[in-house]
C-alpha distance (Angstrom), angle and dihedral (degrees) to the residues before:
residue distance angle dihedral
X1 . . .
X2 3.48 . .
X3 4.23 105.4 .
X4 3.88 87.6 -142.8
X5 3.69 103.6 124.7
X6 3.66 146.2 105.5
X7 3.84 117.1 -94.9
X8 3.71 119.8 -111.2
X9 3.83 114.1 -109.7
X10 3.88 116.0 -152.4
X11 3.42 130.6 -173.7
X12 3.89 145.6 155.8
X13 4.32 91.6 30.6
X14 3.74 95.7 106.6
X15 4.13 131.0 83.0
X16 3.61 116.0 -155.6
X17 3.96 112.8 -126.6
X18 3.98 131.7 -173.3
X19 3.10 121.2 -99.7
X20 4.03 120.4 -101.2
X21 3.49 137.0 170.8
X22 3.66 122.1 -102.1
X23 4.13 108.2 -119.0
X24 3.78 135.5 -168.5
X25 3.92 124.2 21.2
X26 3.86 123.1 97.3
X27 4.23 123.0 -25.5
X28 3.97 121.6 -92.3
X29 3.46 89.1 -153.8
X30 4.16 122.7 77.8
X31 4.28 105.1 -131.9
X32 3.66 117.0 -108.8
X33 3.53 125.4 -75.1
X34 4.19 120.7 -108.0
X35 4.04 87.4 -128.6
X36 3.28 123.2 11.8
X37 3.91 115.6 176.6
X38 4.30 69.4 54.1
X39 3.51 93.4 51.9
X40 4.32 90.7 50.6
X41 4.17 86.3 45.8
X42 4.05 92.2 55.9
X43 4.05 94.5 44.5
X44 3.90 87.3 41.5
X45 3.99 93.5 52.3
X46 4.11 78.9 47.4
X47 3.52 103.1 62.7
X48 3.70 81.5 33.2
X49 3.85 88.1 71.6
X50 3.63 98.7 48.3
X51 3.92 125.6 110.6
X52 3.64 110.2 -78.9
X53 3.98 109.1 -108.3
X54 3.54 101.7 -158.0
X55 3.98 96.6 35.6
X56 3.87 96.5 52.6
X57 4.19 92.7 39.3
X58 3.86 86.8 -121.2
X59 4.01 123.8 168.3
X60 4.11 84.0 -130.2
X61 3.71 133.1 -66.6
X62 3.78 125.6 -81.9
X63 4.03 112.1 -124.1
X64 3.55 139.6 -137.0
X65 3.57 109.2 -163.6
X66 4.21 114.1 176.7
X67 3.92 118.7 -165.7
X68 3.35 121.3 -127.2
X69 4.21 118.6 -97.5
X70 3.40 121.6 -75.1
X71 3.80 93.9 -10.0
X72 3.90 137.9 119.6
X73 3.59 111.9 -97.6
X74 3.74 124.5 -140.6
X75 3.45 123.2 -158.3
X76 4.27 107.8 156.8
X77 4.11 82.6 109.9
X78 3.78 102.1 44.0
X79 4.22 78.4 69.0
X80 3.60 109.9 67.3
X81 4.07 143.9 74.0
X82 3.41 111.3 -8.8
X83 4.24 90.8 -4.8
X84 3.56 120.2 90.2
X85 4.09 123.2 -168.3
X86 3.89 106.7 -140.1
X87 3.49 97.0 167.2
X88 3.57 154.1 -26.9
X89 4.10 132.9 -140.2
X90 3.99 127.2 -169.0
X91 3.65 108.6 170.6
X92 4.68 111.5 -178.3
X93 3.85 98.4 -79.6
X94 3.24 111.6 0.6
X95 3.91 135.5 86.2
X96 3.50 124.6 -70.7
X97 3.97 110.6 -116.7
X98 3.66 123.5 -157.5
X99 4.19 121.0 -167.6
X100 4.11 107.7 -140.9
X101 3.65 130.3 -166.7
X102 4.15 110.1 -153.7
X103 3.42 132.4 -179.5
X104 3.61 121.7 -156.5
X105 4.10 91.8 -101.2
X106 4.52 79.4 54.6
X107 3.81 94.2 55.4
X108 3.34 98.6 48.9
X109 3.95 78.4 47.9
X110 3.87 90.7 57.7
X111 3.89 92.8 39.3
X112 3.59 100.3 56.8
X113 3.94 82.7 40.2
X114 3.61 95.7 66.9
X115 3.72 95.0 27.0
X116 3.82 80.8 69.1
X117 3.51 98.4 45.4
X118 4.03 88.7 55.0
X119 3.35 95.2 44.1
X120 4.30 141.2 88.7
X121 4.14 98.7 -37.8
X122 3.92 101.5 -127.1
X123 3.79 124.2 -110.8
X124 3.79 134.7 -113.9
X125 3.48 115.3 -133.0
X126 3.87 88.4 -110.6
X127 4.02 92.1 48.8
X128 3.65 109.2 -94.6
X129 3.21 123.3 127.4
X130 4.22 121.9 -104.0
X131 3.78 113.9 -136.3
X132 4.15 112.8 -97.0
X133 3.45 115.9 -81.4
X134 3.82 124.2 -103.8
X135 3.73 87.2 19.3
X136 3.45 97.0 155.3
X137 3.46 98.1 54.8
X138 3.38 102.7 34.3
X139 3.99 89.6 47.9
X140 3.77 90.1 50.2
X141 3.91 92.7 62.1
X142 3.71 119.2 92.1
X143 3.44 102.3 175.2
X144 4.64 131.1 -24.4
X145 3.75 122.2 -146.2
X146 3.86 135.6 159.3
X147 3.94 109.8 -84.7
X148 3.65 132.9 -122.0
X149 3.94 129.1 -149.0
X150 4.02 86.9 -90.0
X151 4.08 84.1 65.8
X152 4.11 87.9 55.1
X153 3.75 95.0 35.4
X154 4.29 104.7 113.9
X155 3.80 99.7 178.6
X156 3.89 124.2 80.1
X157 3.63 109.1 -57.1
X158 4.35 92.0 -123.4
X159 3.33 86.0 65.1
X160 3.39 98.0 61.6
X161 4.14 114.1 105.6
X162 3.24 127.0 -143.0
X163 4.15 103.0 168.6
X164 3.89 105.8 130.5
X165 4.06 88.5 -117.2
X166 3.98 127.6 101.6
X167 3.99 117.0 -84.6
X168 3.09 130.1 176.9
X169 4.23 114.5 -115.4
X170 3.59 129.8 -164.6
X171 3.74 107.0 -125.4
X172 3.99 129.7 -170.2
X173 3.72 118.4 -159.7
X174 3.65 133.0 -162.9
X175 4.12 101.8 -108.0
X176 3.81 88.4 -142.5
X177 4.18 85.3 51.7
X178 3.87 96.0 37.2
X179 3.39 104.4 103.8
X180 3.63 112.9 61.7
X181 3.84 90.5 45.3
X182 3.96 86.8 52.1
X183 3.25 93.1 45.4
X184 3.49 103.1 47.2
X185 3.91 112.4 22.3
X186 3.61 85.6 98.0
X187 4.02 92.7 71.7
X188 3.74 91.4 67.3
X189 3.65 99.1 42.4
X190 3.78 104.1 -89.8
X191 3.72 110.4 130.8
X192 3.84 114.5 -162.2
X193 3.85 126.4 -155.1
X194 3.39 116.7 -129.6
X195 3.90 100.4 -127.3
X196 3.71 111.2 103.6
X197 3.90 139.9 -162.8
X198 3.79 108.0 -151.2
X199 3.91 111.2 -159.6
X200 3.64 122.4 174.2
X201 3.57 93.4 -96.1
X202 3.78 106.8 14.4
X203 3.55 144.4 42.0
X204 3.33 129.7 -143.7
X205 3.71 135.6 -139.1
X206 3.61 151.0 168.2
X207 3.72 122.8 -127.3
X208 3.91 131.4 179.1
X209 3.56 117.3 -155.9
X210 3.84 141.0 105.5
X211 3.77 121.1 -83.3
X212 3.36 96.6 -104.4
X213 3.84 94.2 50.9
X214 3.64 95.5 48.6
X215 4.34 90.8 44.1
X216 4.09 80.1 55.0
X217 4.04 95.0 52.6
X218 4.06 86.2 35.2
X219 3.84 92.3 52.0
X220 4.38 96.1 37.6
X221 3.64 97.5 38.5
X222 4.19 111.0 25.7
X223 3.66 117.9 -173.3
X224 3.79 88.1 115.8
X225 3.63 109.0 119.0
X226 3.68 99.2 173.1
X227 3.80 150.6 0.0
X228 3.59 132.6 -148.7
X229 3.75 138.3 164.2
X230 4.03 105.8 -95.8
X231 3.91 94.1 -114.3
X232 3.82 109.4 -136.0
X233 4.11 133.2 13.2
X234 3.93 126.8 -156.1
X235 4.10 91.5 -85.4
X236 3.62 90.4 51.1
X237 3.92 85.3 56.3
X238 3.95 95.5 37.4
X239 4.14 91.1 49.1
X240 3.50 95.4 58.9
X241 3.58 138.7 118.7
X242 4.04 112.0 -96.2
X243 3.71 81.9 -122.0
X244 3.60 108.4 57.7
X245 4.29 84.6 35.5
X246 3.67 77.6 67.9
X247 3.91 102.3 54.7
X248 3.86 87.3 47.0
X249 3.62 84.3 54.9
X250 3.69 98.3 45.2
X251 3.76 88.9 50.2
X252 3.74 92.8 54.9
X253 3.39 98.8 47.1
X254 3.80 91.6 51.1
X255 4.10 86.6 50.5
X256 3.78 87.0 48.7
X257 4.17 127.6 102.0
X258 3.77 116.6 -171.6
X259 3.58 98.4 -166.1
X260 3.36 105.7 -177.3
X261 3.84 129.3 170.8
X262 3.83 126.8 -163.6
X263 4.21 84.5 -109.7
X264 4.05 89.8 51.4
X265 4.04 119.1 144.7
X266 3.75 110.8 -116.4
X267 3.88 134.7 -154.8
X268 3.84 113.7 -136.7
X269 3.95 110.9 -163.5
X270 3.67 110.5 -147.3
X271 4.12 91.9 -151.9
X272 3.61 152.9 78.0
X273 4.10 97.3 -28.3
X274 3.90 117.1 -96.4
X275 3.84 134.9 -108.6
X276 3.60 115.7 -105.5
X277 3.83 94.3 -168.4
X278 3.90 98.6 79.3
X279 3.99 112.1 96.7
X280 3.51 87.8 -138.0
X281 4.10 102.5 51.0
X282 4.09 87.6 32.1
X283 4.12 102.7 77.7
X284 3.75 91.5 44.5
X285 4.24 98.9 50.0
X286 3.15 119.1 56.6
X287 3.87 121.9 -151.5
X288 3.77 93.0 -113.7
X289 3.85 93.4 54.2
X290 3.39 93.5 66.7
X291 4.39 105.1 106.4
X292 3.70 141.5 167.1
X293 3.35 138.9 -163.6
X294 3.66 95.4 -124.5
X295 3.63 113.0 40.2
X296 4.41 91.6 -135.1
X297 3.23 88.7 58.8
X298 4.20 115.2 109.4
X299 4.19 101.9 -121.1
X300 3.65 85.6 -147.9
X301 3.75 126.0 106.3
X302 4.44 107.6 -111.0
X303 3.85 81.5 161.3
X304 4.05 111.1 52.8
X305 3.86 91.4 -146.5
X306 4.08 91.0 96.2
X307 4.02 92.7 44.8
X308 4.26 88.9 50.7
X309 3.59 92.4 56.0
X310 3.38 87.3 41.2
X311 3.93 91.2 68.4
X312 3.45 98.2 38.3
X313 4.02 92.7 50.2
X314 3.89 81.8 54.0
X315 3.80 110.3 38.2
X316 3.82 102.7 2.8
X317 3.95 117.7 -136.6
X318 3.89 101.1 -2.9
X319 4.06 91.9 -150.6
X320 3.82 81.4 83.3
X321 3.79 97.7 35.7
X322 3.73 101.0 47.3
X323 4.05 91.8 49.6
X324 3.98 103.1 49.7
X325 3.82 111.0 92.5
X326 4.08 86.0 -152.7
X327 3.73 123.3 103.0
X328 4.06 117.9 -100.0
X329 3.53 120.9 -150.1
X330 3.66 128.6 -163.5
X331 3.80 129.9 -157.5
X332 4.03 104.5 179.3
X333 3.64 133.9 70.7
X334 3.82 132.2 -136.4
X335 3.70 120.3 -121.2
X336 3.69 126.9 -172.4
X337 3.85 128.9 -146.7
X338 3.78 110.6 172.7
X339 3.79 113.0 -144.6
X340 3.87 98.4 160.0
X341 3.90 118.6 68.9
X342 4.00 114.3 -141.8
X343 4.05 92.1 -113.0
X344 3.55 125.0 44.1
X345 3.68 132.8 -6.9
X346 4.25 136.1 -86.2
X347 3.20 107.0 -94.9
X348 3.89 108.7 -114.2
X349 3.38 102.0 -117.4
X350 3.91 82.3 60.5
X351 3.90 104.2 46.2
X352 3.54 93.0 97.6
X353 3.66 90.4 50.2
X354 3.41 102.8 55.6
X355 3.75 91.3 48.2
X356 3.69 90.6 63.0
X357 3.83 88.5 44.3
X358 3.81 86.2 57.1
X359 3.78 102.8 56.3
X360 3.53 88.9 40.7
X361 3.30 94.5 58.2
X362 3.58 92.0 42.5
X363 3.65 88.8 49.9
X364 4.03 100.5 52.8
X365 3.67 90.4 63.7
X366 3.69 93.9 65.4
X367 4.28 147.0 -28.3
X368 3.74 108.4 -103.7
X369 3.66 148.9 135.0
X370 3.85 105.0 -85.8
X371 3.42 136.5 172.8
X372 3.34 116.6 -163.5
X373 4.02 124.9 -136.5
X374 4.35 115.2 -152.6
X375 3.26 109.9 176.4
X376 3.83 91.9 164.8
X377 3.79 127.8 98.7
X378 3.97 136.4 170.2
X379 4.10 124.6 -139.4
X380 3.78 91.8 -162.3
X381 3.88 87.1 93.9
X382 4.13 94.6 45.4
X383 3.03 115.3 137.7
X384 3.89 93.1 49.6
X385 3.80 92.5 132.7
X386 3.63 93.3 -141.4
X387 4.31 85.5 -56.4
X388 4.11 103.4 140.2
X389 4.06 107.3 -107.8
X390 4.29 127.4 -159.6
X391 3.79 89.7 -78.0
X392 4.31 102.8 40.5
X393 3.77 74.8 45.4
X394 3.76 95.2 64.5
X395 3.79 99.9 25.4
X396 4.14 78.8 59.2
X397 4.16 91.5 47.6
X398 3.92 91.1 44.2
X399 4.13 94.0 43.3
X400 3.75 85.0 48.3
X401 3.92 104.1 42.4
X402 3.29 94.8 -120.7
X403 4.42 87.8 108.9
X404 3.82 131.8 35.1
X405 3.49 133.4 60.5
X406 3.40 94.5 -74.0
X407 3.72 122.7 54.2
X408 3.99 96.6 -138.0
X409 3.93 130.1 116.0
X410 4.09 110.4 -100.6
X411 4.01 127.1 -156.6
X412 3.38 95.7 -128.0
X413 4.37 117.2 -174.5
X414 3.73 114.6 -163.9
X415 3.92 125.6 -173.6
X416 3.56 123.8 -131.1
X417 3.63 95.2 -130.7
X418 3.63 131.4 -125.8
X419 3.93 140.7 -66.9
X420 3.66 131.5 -131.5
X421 3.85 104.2 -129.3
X422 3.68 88.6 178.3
X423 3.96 83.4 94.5
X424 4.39 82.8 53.3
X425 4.22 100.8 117.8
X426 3.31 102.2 176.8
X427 4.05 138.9 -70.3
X428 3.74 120.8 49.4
X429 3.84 107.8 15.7
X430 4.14 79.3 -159.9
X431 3.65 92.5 82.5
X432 3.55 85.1 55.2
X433 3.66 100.6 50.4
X434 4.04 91.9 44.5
X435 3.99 104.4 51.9
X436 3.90 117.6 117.7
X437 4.18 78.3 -113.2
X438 4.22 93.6 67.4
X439 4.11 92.5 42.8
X440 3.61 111.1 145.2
X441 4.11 108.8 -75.3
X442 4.08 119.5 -126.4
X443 2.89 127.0 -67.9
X444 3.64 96.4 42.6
X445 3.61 106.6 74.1
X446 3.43 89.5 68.7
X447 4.17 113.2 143.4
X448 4.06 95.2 -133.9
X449 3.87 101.7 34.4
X450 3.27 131.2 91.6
X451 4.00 115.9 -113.9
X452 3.61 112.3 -152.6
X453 4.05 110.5 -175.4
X454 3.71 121.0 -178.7
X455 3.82 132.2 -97.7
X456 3.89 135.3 169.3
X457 3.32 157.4 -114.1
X458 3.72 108.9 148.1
X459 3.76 101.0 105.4
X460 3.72 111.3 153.1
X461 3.55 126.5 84.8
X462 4.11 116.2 -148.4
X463 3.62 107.3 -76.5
X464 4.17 115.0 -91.8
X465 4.29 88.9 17.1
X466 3.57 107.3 115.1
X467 3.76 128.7 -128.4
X468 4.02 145.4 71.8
X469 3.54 131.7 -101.7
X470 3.64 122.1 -116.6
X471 3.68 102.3 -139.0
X472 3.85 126.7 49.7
X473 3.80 118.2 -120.1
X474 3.70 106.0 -75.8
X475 3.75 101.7 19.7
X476 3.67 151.0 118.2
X477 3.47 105.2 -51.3
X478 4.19 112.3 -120.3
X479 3.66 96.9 -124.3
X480 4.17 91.1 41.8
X481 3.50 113.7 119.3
X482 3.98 116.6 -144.2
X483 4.00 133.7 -148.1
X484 3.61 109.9 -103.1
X485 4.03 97.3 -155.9
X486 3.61 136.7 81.5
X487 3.57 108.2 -169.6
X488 3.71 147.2 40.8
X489 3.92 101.1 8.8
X490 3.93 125.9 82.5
X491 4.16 105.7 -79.2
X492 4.35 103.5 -104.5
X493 2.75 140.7 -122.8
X494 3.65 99.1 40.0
X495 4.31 96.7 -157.1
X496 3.69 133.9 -1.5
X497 3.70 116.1 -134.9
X498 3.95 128.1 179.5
X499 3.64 113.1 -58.2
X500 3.98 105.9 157.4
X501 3.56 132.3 -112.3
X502 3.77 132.5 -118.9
X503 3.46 137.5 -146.7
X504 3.74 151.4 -119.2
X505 4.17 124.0 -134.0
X506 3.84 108.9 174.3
X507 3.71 116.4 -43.4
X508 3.90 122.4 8.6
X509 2.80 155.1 -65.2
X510 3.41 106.1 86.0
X511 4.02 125.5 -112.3
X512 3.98 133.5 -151.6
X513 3.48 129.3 -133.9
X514 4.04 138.8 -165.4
X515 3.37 97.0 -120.4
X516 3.86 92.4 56.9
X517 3.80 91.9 53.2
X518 4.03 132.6 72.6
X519 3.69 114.8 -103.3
X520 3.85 126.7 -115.1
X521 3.34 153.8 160.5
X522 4.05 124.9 -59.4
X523 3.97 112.8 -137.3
X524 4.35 80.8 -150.2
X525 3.80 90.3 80.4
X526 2.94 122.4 -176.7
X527 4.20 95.3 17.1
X528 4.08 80.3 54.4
X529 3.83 132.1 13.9
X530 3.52 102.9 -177.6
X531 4.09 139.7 31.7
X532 3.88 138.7 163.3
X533 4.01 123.9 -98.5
X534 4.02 115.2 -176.0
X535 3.45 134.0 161.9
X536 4.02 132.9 60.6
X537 4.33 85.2 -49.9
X538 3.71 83.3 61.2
X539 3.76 95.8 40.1
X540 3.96 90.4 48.4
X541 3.68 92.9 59.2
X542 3.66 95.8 52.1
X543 3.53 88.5 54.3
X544 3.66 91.2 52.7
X545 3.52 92.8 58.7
X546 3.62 94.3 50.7
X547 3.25 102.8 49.2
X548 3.95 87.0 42.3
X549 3.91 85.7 59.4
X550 3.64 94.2 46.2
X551 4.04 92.2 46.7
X552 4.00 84.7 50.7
X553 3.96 92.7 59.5
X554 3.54 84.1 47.0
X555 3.54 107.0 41.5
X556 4.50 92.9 157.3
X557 3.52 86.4 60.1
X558 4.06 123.0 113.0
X559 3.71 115.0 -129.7
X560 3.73 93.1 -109.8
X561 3.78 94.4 53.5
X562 3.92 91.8 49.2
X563 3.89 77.9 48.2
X564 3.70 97.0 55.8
X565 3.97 95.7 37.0
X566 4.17 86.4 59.5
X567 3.86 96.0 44.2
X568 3.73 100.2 40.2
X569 4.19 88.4 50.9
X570 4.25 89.1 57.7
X571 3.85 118.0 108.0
X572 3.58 136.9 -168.6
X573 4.18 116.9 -103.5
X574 3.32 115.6 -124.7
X575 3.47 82.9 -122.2
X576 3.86 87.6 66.3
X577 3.72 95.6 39.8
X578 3.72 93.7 54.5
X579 3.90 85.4 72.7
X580 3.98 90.4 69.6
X581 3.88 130.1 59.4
X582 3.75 117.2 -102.0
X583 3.57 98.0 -102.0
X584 3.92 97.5 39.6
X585 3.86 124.6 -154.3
X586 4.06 112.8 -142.3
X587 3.65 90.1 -106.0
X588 4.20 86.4 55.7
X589 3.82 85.1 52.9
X590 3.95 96.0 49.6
X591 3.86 87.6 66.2
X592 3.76 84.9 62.9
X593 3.60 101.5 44.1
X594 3.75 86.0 49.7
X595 3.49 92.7 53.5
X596 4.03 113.1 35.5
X597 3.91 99.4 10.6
X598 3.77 100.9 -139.0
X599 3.78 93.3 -29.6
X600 3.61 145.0 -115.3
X601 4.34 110.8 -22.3
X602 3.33 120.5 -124.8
């Protein structure tokens, strides 16, 4: 329902009532304890045994404080200077359980708290004794320890994993505490994603790593507040009923803001055309920005490659879109320039041709900013040794002016193009990826384009599905091809963006899976809302809309500014840097460059 109406105003319904005190029902205060200068001792001994802030250079020390049976617990004090209250359990019968954050400053807090409380009672003026201080606290506390990620964990305890593999966790940070862990996690093996749910208080990430990786960054760096499962992945999306596919699209839609403005940065796909009839793509591309490069040619999308880069170059991978509750608002536009017919194939002679026929088609309709989106490549011209061919030749003329219609420079992003890991034996899929045979397919190697190869970081198969992915979190994607020179022409791919990963059950070759590919949008709407898209296609549309967001902040820019600006802020993983010796040589490096370009932007 569309949330488009006036708000209800009442008045006059209400009768105003004194105040009185609510009596009877269960006691706010825990009983007294048996011994209590005892009591102190044993909670004293506690903190006694937990890790040494100071010594070990630690931010503070997570706590796992468990009520005592059957008793009231009281936790007002466990939230204050130097103590922070992440969460509190009371399950029928058993102890309550609360998870607590302290810094050094808050156990000294807690210390000289229950030191108090077992201490000298104080004195009424007429000599009777007062009752201990902190009682209730200290009286609520059954026993303290140092907590483990079960004590953060916020989703249903079955579905917490313990297998010694990587998963992926949701994790929510404190803003104020965000940084180091961001920063850092990376040094003990916890990769985080960079998609992020910004709450007024938290912020919300996901990590891969294994369980005793993530406890190490949890326990060295804090910040975490807490952990949950992340709740669906791109096959639980792509396996559903067409049905519920539609409420997830209805609620995204509803969530979404095209704010467009007559100066807006656009996207122009150099593909197979693009479905209009998905809610998502719709609001975004207009009817009259749909081109081709030859005008019999249907602008529609027969294929479904187009209409999947379509929503990644709009909303990226949808797994994360679809599941925030937060609004999402989008400042480009889509474009479509057809340069592949629905039956057959350009002949090759032709390829660079009907690129230029593309953009100038595109460009007829109207003067904007564009950036334009191939995700196309040929492997008539491999081996080309990084040597420009017909088509590199004109994606160079038509990125630098010098071709098209228009004599303007173009932000052109090119995919590497894809490997065939059906030739993948066993062992390091690397040697695969860099043989002369998976060099980087034409058009890519193209001087003033942008080559985006694929990486990844989708590591975890569905839980109880068997079999191992090929490529370690933060690595080479398996379909990524890789430049095979080392001298004289321009280092390729430029930047690796998320491509997927596939996996390995028994004996090769390897397989893919949804759940180890971003999610996107199906050109079948309405029979199908949603689909997969991997590989350096995927990867390449990703990039588009980053760069696309970037050029839209910086609107003055030229194209090959906004160009340098994205390349020159990419790093190496250190994933990718684990492949070289600490003090590399520049012949170490060259595998690198090969492989991942200057890496993934920032």
């Amino acid at each position: 329902m569309a949330r488009d109406r006036r708000h209800f105003t009442l008045s006059g319904i209400g009768k105003a009532r004194p105040f009185a005190a609510k009596t009877g029902g269960s006691s706010k205060h825990p009983s007294d304890v048996n011994h209590r200068e005892a009591h102190a001792q044993a909670l004293l001994t506690a903190l006694d045994h937990l890790p040494n802030i100071a010594a070990n250079n630690l931010p503070g020390v997570y706590l796992a404080i468990e009520g005592r049976p059957h008793e009231v617990m009281v936790t007002k004090s466990l939230n204050a200077s130097g103590l922070t209250l992440l969460k509190v359990e009371k399950q029928p019968g058993a102890p309550a359980e609360a998870t607590v954050f302290a810094t050094e400053k808050g156990i000294e807090k807690l210390r000289k708290k229950i030191e108090d409380f077992g201490g000298d009672l104080p004195v009424n003026q007429d000599g009777s004794f007062k009752p201990p201080k902190n009682a209730d606290l200290v009286q609520s506390i059954g026993a303290i320890s140092e907590a483990g990620l079960r004590a953060l964990w916020r989703s249903p305890e079955g579905r917490f994993r313990t297998e010694p593999d990587k998963q992926a966790w949701e994790v929510w940070l404190g803003k104020a505490d965000a940084i180091s862990f961001l920063a850092n996690a990376a040094d003990y093996g916890v990769a985080v994603g960079t998609d992020r749910l910004e709450f007024p208080e938290d912020l919300v990430v996901i990590a891969v790593a294994t369980a005793v990786e993530l406890a190490a960054a949890v326990r060295n760096l804090g910040g975490v507040r807490a952990l949950a499962t992340p709740t669906r992945t791109a096959d639980d999306f792509d396996a559903m009923p067409i049905e519920e596919q539609h409420q997830w699209v209805d609620d995204l839609v509803g969530r979404t803001t095209f704010a467009f403005n007559v100066d807006a940065n656009y996207i122009t796909l150099l593909d197979r055309g693009v479905s209009r009839a998905h809610p998502l793509i719709q609001p975004a591309l207009s009817a009259a920005d749909r081109h081709a490069a030859e005008l019999a040619w249907d602008v529609n999308d027969a294929v479904g490659h187009g209409t999947q880069l379509a929503g990644l170059a709009l909303f990226g991978d949808l797994t994360t879109a679809l599941q925030t509750t937060l609004p999402i608002t989008i400042g480009h536009r889509l474009e479509s320039a057809k340069i592949i017919p629905d039956a057959g194939h350009n002949p090759h002679h032709l390829l660079g041709t009907v690129t230029r026929k593309g953009i100038n088609a595109a460009e007829a309709s109207a003067a904007r900013r564009r950036t334009f989106c191939l995700a196309s490549t040929t492997e008539d011209d491999t081996p080309h040794d990084g040597a420009p061919t017909s088509w590199s030749s004109e994606i160079d003329q038509l990125a630098s002016g010098a071709s098209g219609l228009q004599k303007r420079q173009r932000l052109i992003l090119v995919s590497a193009g894809n490997s065939d890991q059906n030739t993948f034996s066993g062992g390091n899929y690397l040697a695969t990826s860099d043989h002369p045979d998976n060099e980087l397919e034409s058009p890519a190697q193209a001087w003033n384009a942008i080559s985006v190869g694929a990486y990844t970081q989708k590591v975890t198969m569905p839980p109880g599905e068997p079999g191992v992915c090929i490529a370690p979190l933060g690595d080479l994607a398996p379909s990524s091809r890789t430049a095979s020179w080392q001298s004289y022409w321009p280092i390729k791919p430029d930047v690796v963006y998320e491509g997927g990963n596939w996996f390995l059950h028994g004996a090769p070759p390897p397989m893919k899976h949804p759940a180890l590919a971003p999610l996107t949008t199906d050109h079948q709407y309405p029979l199908r809302a949603f689909t997969t898209c991997g590989e350096t296609s995927a990867a390449t549309a990703l990039a588009s809309r980053d760069i696309t967001t970037l050029w839209s902040d910086y609107p003055e820019l030229w194209p090959e500014t906004v160009r340098a600006i994205f390349v020159s802020s990419a790093r190496w993983t250190n994933q990718m840097l684990s492949h070289v010796p600490l003090q590399p040589s520049k012949t170490d490096l060259g595998i690198l460059f090969r492989r991942y370009g200057y890496g993934v932007p920032d």
